[in-house]
C-alpha positions as CSV (number, residue, x, y, z in Angstrom):
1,X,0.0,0.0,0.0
2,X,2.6,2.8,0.8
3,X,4.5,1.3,-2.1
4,X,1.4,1.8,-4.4
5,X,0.9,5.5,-2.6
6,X,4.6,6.6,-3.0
7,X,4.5,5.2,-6.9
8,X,1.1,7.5,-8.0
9,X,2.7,10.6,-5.8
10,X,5.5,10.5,-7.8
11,X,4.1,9.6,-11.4
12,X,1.1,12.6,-10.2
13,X,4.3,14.9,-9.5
14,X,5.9,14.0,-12.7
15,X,2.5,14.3,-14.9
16,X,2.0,17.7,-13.1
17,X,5.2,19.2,-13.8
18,X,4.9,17.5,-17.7
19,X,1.9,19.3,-18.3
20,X,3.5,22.7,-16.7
21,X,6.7,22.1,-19.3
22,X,4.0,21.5,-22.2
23,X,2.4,25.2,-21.7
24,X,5.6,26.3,-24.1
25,X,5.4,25.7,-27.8
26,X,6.8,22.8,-29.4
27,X,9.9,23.5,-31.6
28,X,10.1,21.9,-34.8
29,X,13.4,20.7,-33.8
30,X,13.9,17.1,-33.3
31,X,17.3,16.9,-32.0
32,X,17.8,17.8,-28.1
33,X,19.4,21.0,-27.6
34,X,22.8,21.4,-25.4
35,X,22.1,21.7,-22.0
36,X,18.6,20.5,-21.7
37,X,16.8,18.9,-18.4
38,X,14.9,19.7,-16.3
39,X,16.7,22.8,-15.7
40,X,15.8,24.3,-18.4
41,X,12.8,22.9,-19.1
42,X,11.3,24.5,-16.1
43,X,13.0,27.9,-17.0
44,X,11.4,27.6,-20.5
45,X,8.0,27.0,-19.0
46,X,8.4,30.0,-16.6
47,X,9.4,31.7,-19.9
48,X,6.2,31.0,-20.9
49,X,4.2,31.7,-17.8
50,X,6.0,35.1,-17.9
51,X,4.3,36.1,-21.2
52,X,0.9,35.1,-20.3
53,X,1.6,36.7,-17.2
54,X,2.0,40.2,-18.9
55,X,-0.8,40.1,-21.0
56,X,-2.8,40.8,-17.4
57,X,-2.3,43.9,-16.5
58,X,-3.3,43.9,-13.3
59,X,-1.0,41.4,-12.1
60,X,1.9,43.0,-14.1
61,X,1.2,46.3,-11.8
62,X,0.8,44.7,-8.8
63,X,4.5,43.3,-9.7
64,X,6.4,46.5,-10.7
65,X,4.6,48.1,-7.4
66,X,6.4,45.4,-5.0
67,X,9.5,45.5,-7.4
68,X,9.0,42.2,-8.4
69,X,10.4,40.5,-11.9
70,X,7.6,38.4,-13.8
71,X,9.8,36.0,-14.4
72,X,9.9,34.8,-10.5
73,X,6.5,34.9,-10.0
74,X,6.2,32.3,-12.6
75,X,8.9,30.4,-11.1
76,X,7.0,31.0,-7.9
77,X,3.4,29.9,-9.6
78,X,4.6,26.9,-11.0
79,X,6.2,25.8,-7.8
80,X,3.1,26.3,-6.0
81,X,0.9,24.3,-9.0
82,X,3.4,21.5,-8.8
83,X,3.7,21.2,-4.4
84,X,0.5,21.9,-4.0
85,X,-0.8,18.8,-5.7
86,X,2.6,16.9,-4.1
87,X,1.7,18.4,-0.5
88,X,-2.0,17.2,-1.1
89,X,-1.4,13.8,-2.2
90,X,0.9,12.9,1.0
91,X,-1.9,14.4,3.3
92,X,-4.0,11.7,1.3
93,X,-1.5,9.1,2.0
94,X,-0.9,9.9,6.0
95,X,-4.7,10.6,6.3
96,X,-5.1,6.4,4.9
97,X,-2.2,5.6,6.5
98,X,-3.0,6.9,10.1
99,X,-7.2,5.9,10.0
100,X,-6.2,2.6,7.9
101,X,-8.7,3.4,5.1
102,X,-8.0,2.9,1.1
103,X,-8.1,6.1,-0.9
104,X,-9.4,5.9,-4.0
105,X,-7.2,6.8,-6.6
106,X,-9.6,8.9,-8.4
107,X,-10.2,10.6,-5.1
108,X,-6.5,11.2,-4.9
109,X,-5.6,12.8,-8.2
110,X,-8.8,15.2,-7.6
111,X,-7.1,16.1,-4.2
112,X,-3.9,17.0,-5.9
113,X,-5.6,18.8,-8.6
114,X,-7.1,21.0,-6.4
115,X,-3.7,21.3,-4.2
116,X,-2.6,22.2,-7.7
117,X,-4.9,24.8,-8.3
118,X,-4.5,26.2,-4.8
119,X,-1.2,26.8,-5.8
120,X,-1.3,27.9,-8.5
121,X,-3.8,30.8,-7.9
122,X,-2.6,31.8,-4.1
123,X,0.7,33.5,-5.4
124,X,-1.7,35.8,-7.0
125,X,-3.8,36.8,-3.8
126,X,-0.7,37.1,-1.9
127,X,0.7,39.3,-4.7
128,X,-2.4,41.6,-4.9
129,X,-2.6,42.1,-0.9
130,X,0.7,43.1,-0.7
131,X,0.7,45.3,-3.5
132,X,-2.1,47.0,-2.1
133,X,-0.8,47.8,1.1
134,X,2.4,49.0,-0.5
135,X,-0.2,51.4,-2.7
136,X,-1.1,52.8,0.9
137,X,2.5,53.4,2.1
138,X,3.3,54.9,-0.8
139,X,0.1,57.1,-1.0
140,X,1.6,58.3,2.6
141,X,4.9,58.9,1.1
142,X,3.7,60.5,-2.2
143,X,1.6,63.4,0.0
144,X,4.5,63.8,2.3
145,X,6.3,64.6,-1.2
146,X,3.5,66.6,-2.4
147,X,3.9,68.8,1.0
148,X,7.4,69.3,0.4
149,X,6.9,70.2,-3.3
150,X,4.0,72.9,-1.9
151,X,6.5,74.6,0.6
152,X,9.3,75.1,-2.2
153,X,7.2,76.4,-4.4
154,X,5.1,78.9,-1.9
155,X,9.0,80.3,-0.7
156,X,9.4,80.6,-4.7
157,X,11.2,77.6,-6.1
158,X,10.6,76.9,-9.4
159,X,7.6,74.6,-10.3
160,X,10.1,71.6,-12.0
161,X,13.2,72.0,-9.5
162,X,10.8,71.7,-6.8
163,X,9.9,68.3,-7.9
164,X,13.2,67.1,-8.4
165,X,14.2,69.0,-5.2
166,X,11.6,67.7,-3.0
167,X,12.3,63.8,-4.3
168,X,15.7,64.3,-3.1
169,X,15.1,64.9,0.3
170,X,14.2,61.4,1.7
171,X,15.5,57.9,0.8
172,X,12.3,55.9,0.9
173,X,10.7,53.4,-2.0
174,X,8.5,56.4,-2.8
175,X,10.5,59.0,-3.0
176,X,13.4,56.9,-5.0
177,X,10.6,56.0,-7.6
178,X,9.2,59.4,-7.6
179,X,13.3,60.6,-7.9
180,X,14.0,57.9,-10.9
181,X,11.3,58.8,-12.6
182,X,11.4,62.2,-13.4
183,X,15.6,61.9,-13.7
184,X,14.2,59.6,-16.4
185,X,12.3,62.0,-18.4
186,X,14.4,64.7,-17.7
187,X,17.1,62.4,-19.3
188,X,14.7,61.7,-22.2
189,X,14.0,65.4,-22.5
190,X,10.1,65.1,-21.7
191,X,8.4,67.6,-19.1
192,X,8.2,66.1,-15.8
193,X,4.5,64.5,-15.4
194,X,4.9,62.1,-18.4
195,X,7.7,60.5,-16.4
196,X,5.7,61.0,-13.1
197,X,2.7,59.5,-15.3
198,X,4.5,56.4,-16.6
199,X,5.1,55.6,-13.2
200,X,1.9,55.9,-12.0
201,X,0.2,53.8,-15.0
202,X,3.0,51.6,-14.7
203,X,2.2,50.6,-10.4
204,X,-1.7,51.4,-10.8
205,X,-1.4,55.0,-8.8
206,X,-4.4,56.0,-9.5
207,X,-4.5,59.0,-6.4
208,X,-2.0,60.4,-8.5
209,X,-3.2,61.2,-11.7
210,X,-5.1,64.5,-10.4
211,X,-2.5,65.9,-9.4
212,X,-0.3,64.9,-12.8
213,X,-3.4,65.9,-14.6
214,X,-3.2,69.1,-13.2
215,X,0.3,69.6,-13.2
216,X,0.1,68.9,-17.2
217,X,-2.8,71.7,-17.4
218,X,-0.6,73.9,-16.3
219,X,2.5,73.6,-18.2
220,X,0.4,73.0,-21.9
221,X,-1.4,76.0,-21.4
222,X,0.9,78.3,-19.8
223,X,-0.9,78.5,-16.6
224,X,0.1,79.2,-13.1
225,X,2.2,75.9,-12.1
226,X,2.4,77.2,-8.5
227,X,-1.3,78.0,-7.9
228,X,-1.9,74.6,-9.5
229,X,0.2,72.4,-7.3
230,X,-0.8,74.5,-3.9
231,X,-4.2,73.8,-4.9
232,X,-3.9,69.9,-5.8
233,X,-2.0,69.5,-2.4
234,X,-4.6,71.4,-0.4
235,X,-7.8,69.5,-2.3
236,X,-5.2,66.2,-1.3
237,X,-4.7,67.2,2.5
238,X,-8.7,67.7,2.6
239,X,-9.5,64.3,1.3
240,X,-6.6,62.9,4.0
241,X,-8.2,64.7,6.6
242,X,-11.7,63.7,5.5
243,X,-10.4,60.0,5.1
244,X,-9.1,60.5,8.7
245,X,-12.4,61.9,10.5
246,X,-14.8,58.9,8.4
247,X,-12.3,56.4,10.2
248,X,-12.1,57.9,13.5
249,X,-15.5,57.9,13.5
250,X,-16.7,54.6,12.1
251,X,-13.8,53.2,15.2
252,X,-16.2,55.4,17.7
253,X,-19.0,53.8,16.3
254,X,-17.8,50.5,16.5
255,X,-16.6,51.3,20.2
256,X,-19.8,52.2,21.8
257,X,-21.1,48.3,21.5
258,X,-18.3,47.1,23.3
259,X,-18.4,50.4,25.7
260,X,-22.4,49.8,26.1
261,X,-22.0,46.5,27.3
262,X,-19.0,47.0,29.5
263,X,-21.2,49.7,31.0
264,X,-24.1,47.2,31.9
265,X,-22.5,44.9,32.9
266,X,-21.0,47.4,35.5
267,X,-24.3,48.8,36.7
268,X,-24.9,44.8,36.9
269,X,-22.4,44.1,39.3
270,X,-22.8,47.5,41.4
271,X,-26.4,46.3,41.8
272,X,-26.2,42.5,42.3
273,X,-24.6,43.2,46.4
274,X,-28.3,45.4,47.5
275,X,-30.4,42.7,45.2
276,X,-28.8,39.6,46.6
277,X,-29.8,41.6,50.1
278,X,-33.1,41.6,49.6
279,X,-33.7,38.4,48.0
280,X,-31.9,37.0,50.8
281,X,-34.3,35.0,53.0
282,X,-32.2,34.6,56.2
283,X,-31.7,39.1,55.8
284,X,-35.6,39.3,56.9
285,X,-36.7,39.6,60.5
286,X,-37.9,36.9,62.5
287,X,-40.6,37.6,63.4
288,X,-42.7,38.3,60.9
């Protein structure tokens, strides 16, 4: 029997991580190339993976906003498709093994198939979480930089060195991407908010495209630059401070359950030493 198990976790492994290499296309090729195995089979199929990864926008984002080359999170997927239906067909075997019950084998191979899938699509969630709570530290850092840009140009900086000025002055993620990418289109000769617009397209920042919008407004049409970035960072710091107040008070809101019943439970117990009192039998008077 464990024979038997250890043989169909192994040829399930193997069929799993066949059909992974198969996802490339065939070469018309018939003789084996120099330096193929497994090796490279499994870097050809993340090859592969890679490709269809970038047609999905979404997913490419999320990766460029944790830093994060395509390429190994294909190498990650495809680990996770082929241990998830490994990890799920031991559990299979230990589960008969310890309650001495046969497993089907059809039950089996649909337990690694889903391990499989598990794996396959939990890289993904993980990715997307992650990138969204990098969104919101850089949404902290990106109106810090916003602040800084507002002062320089109120004591009467220049509206483009203030940019690159006010990128300079801190050494976080934010500010390094918000630094690289407007050295990059200065380097390219473009005005400064299609670099800062690449960027955000690029890590799905969508919080700042009012502000690019804005800052594009102003320098096509000859506009005031510094009235227009004052005012973006103003309407910015009011939605912050609006953000701030609808979560302070949705956390009162949910306090005053916990509060009201903490309060009860006190009057409760200040009350329960004068009731027991008087419910007390052996309290009355004799003689009655």
């Amino acid at each position: 029997m464990i024979v038997q198990a250890l043989m169909l976790a192994a040829a399930a492994g193997g069929g799993i991580l066949l059909i992974v290499s198969g996802l490339r296309r065939r070469t018309t090729q018939t003789a084996s190339a120099p330096g193929s195995g497994l090796a490279l089979s499994t870097r050809k199929a993340a090859g592969r993976v890679e490709r269809d990864l970038r047609a999905k926008q979404l997913l490419s984002q999320d990766a460029a906003m944790m830093g994060r080359p395509l390429e190994v999170h294909a190498l990650v997927k495809l680990g996770g498709l082929v241990g998830g239906g490994i990890v799920m067909i031991l559990i299979a075997v230990m589960a008969s093994l310890a309650l001495s019950i046969s497993v089907p084998p059809m039950l089996t191979v649909a337990f690694a198939a889903g391990g499989a899938l598990l794996g396959w699509w939990l890289p993904d969630s993980i990715l997307k979480t992650e990138a969204n709570k990098e969104r919101e530290r850089f949404k902290e850092s990106a109106e810090a930089w916003l602040e800084l840009v507002a002062q320089l140009v109120t004591a009467g900086s220049d509206a483009t060195a203030a940019l690159h000025t006010a990128s300079g002055y801190s050494s976080q993620p934010a500010f390094a991407a918000i630094r690289n990418a407007l050295t990059e289109a200065s380097a390219l000769g473009e005005p400064p908010w299609i670099g800062l617009r690449r960027l955000s397209e690029t890590r799905r920042l969508r919080f700042m495209e009012p502000f690019i919008a804005s800052l594009e407004l102003a320098g096509t049409t000859g506009a005031g630059s510094r009235q227009a970035i004052v005012s973006q960072v103003e309407a910015a710091r009011s939605k912050s401070l609006a953000a701030a107040d609808a979560a302070a008070a949705s956390a009162s809101e949910k306090m005053g359950g916990p509060l009201a019943l903490i309060g009860g439970g006190f009057m409760l117990l200040m009350a329960y030493p004068p009731l027991a009192g008087i419910l007390n039998s052996d309290s009355l008077p004799t003689g009655l």
